[in-house]
mmCIF file of the N, C-alpha and C atoms, coordinates in Angstrom:
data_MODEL
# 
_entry.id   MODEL 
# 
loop_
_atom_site.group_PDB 
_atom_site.id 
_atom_site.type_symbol 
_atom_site.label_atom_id 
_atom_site.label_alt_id 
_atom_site.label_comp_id 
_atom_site.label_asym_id 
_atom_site.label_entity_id 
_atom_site.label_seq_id 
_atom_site.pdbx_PDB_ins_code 
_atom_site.Cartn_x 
_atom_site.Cartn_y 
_atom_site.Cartn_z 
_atom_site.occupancy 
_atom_site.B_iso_or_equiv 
_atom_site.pdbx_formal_charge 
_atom_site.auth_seq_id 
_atom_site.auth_comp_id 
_atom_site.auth_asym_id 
_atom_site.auth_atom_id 
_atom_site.pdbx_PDB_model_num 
ATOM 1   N N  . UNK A 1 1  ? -25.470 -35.740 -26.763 1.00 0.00 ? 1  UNK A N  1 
ATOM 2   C CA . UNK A 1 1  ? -24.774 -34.921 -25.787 1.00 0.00 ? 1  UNK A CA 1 
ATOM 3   C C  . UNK A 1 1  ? -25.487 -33.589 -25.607 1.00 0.00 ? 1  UNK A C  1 
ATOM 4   N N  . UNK A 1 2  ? -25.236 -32.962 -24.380 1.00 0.00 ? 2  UNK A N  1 
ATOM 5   C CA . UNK A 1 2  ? -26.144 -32.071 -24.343 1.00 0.00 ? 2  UNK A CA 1 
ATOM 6   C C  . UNK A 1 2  ? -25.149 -30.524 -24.383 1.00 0.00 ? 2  UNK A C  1 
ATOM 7   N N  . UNK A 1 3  ? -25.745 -29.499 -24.882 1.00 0.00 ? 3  UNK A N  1 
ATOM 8   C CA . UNK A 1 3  ? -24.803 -28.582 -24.854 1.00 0.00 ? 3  UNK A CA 1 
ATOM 9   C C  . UNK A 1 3  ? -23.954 -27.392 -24.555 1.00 0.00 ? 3  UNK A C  1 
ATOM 10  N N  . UNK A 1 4  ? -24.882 -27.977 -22.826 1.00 0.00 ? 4  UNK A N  1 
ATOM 11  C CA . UNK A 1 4  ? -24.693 -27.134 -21.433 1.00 0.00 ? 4  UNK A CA 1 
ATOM 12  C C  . UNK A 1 4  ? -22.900 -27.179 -21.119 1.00 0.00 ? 4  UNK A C  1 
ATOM 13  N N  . UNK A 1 5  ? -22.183 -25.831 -20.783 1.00 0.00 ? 5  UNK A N  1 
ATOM 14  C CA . UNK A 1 5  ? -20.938 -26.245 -20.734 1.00 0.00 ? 5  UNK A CA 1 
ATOM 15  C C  . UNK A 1 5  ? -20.977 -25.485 -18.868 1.00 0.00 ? 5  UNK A C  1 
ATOM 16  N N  . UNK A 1 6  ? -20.833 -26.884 -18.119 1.00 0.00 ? 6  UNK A N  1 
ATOM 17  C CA . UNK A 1 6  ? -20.447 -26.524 -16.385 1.00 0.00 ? 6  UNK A CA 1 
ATOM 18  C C  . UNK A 1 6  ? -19.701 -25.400 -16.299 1.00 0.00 ? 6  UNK A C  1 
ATOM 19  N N  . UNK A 1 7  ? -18.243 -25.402 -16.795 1.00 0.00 ? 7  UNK A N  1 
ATOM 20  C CA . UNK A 1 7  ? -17.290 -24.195 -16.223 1.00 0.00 ? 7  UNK A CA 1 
ATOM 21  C C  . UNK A 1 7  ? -16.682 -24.925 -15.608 1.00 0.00 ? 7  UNK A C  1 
ATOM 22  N N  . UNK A 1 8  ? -16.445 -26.387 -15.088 1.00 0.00 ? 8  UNK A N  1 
ATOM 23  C CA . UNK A 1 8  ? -16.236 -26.833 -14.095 1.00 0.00 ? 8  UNK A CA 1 
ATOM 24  C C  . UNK A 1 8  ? -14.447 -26.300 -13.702 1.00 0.00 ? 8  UNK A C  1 
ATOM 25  N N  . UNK A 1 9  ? -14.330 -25.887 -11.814 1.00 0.00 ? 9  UNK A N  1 
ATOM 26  C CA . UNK A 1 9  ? -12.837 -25.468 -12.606 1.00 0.00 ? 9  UNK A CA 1 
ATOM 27  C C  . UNK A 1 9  ? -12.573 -23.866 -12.354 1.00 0.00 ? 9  UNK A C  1 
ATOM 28  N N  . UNK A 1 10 ? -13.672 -23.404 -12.840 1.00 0.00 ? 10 UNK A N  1 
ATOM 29  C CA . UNK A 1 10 ? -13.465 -21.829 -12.635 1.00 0.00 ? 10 UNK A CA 1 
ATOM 30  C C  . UNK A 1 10 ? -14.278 -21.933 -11.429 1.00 0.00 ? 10 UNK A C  1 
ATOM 31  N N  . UNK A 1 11 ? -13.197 -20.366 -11.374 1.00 0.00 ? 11 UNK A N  1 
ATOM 32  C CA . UNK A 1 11 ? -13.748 -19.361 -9.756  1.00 0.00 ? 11 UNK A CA 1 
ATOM 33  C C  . UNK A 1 11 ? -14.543 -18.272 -9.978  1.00 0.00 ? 11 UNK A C  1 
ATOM 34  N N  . UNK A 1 12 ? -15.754 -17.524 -8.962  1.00 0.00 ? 12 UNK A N  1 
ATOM 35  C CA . UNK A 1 12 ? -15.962 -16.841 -9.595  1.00 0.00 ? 12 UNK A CA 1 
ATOM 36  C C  . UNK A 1 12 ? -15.268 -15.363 -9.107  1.00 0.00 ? 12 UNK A C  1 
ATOM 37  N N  . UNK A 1 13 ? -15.444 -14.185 -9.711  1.00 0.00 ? 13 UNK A N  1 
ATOM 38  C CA . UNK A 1 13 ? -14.892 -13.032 -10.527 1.00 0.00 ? 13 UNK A CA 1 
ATOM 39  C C  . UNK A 1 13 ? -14.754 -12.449 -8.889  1.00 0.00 ? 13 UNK A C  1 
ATOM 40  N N  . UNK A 1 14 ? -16.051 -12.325 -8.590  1.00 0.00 ? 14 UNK A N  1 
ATOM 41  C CA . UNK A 1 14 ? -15.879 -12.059 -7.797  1.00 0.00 ? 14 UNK A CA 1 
ATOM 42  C C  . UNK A 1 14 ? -15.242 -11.859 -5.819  1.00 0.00 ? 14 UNK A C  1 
ATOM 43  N N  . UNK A 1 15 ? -15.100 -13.574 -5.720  1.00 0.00 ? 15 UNK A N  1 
ATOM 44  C CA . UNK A 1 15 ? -14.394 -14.086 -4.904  1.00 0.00 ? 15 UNK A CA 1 
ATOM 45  C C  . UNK A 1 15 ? -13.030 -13.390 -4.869  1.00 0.00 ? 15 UNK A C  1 
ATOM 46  N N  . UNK A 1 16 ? -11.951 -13.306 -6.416  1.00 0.00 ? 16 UNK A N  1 
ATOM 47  C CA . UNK A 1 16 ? -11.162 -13.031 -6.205  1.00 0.00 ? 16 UNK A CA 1 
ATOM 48  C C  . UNK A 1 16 ? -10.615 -11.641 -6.485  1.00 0.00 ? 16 UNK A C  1 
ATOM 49  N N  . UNK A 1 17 ? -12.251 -10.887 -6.870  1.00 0.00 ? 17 UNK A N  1 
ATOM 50  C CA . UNK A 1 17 ? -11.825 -9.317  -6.121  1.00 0.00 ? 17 UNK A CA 1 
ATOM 51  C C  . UNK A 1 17 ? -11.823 -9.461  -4.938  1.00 0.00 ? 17 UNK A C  1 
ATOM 52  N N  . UNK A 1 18 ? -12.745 -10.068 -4.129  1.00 0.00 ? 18 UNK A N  1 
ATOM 53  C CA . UNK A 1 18 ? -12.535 -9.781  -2.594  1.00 0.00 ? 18 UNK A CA 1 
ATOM 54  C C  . UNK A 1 18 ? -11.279 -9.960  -1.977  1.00 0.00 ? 18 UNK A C  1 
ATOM 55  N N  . UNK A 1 19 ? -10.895 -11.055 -2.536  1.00 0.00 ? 19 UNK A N  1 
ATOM 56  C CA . UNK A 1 19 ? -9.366  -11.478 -1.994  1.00 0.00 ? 19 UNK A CA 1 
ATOM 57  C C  . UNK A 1 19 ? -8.348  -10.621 -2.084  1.00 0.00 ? 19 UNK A C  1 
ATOM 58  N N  . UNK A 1 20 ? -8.236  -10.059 -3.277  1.00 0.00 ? 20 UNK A N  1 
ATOM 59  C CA . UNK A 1 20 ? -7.616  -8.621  -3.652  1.00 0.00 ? 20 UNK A CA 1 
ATOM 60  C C  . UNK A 1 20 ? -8.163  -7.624  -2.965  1.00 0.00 ? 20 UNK A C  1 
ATOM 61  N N  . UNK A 1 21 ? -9.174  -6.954  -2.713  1.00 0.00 ? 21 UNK A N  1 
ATOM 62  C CA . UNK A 1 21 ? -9.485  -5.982  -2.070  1.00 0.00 ? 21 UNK A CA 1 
ATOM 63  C C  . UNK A 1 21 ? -8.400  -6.624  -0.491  1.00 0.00 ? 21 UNK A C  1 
ATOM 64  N N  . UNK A 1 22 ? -8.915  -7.321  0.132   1.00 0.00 ? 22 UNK A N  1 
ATOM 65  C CA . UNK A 1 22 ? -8.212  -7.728  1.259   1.00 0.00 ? 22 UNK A CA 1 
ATOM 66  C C  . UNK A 1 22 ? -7.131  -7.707  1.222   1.00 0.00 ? 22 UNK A C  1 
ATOM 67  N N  . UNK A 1 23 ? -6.135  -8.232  0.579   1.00 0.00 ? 23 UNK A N  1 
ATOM 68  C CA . UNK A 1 23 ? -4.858  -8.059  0.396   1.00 0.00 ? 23 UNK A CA 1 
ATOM 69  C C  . UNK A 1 23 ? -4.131  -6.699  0.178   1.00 0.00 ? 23 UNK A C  1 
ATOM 70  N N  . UNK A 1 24 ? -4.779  -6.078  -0.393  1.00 0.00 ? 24 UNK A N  1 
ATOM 71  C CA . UNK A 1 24 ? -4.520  -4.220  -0.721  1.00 0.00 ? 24 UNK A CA 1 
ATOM 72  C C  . UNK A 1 24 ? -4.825  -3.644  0.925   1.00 0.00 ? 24 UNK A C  1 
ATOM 73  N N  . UNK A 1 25 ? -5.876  -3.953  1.098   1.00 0.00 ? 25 UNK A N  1 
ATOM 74  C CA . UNK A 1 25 ? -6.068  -3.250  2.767   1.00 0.00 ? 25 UNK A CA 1 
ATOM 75  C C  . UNK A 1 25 ? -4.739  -3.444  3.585   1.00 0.00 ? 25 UNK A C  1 
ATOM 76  N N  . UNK A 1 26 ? -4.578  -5.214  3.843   1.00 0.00 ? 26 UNK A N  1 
ATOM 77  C CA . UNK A 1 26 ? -3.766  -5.331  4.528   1.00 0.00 ? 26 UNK A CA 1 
ATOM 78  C C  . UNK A 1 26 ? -2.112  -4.569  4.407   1.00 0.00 ? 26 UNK A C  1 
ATOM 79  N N  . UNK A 1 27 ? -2.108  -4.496  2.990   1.00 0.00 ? 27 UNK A N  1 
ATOM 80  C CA . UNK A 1 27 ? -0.684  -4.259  2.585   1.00 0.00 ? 27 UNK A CA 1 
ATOM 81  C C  . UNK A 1 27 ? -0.319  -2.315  3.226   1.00 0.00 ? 27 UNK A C  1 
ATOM 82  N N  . UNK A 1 28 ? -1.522  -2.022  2.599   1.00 0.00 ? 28 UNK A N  1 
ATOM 83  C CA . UNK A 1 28 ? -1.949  -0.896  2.723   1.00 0.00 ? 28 UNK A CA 1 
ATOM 84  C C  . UNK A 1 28 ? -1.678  -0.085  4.480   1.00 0.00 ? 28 UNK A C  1 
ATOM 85  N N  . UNK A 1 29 ? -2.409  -1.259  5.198   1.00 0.00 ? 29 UNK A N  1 
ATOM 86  C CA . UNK A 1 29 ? -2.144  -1.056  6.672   1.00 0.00 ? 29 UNK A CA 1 
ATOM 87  C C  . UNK A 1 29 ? -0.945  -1.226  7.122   1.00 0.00 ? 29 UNK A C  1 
ATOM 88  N N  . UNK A 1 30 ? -0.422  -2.371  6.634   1.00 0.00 ? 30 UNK A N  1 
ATOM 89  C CA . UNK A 1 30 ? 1.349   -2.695  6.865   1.00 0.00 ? 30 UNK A CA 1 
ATOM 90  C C  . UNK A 1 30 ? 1.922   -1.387  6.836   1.00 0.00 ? 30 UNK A C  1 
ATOM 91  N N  . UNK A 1 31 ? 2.079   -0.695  5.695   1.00 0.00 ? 31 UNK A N  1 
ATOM 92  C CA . UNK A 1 31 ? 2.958   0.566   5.162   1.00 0.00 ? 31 UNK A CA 1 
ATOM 93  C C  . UNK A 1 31 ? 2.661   1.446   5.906   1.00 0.00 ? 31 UNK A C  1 
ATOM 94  N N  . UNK A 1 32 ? 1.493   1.806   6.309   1.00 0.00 ? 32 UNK A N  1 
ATOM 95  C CA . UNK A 1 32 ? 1.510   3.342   7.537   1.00 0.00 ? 32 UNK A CA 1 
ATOM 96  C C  . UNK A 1 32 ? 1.735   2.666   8.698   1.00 0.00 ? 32 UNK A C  1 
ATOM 97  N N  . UNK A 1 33 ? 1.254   1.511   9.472   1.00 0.00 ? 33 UNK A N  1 
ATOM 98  C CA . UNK A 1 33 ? 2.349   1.167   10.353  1.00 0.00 ? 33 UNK A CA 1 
ATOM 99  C C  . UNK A 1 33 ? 3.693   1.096   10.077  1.00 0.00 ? 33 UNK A C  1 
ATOM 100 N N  . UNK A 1 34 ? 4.338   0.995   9.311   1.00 0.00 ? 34 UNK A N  1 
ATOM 101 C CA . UNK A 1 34 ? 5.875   1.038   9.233   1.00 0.00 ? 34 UNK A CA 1 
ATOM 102 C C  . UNK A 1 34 ? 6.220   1.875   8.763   1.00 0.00 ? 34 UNK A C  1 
ATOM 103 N N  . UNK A 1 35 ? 5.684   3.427   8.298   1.00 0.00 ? 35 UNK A N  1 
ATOM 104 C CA . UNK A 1 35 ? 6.341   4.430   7.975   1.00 0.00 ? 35 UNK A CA 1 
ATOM 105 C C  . UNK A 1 35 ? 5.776   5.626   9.423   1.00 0.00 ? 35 UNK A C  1 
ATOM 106 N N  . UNK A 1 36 ? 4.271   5.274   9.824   1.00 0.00 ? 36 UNK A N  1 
ATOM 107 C CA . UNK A 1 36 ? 4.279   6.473   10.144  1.00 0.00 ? 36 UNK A CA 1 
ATOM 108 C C  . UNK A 1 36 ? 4.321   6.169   12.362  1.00 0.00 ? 36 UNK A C  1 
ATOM 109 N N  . UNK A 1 37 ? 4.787   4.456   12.058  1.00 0.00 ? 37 UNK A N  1 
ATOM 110 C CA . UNK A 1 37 ? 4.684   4.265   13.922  1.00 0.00 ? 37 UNK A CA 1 
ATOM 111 C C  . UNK A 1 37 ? 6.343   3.493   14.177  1.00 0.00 ? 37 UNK A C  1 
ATOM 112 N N  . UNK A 1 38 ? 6.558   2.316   13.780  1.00 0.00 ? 38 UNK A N  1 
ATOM 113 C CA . UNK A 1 38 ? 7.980   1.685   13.458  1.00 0.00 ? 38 UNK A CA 1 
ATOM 114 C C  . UNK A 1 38 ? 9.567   3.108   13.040  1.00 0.00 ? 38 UNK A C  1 
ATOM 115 N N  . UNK A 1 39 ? 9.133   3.572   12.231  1.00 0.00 ? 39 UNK A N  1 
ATOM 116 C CA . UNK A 1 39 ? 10.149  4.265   11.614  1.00 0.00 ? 39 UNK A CA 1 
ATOM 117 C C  . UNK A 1 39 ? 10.721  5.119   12.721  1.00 0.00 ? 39 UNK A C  1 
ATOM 118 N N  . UNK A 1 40 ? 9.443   6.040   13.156  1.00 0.00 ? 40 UNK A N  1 
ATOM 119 C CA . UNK A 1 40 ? 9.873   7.491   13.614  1.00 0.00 ? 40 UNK A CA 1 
ATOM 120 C C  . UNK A 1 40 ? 10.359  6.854   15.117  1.00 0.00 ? 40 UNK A C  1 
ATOM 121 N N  . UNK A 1 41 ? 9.941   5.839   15.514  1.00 0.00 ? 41 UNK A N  1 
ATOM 122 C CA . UNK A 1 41 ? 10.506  5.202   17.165  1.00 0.00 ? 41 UNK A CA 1 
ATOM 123 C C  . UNK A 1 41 ? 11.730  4.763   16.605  1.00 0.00 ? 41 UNK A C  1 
ATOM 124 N N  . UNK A 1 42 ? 11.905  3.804   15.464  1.00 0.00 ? 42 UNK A N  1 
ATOM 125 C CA . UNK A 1 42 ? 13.213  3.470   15.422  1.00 0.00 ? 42 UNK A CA 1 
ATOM 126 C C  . UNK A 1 42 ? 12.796  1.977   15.841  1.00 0.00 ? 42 UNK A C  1 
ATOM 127 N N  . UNK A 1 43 ? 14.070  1.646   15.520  1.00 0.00 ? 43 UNK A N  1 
ATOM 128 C CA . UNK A 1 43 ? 14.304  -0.297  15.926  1.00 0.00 ? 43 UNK A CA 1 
ATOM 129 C C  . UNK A 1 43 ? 13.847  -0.433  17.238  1.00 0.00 ? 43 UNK A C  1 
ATOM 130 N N  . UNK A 1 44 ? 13.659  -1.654  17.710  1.00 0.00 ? 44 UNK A N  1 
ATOM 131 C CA . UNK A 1 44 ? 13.633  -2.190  19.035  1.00 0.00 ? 44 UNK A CA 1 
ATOM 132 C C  . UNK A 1 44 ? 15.197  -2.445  19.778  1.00 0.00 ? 44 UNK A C  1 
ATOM 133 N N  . UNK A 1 45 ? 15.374  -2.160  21.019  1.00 0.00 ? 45 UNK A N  1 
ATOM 134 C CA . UNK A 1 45 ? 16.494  -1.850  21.360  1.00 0.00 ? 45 UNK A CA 1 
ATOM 135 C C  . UNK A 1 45 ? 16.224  -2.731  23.139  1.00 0.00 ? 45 UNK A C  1 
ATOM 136 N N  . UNK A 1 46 ? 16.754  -2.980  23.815  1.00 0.00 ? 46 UNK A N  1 
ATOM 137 C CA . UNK A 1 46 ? 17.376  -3.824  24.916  1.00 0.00 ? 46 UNK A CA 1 
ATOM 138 C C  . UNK A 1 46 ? 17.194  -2.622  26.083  1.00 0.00 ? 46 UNK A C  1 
# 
């Protein structure tokens, strides 16, 4: 047998900083749209 070990299975490290970085942006963007554009107009109204 030889006594190379694949990893097979794992992700790498970095992929799922990116994914995190992305997810923080987005969340990030959510919250000042909804505190500093949504809020101060108020609800949607008829």
């Amino acid at each position: 047998m030889s006594d190379q070990n694949p990893n097979l299975g794992k992700h790498p490290r970095g992929t799922l900083a990116l994914v995190g970085l992305y997810g923080l942006v987005f969340v990030i963007g959510w919250l000042l749209f909804f505190l500093l554009i949504y809020l101060p107009r108020g609800a949607v109204t008829r």
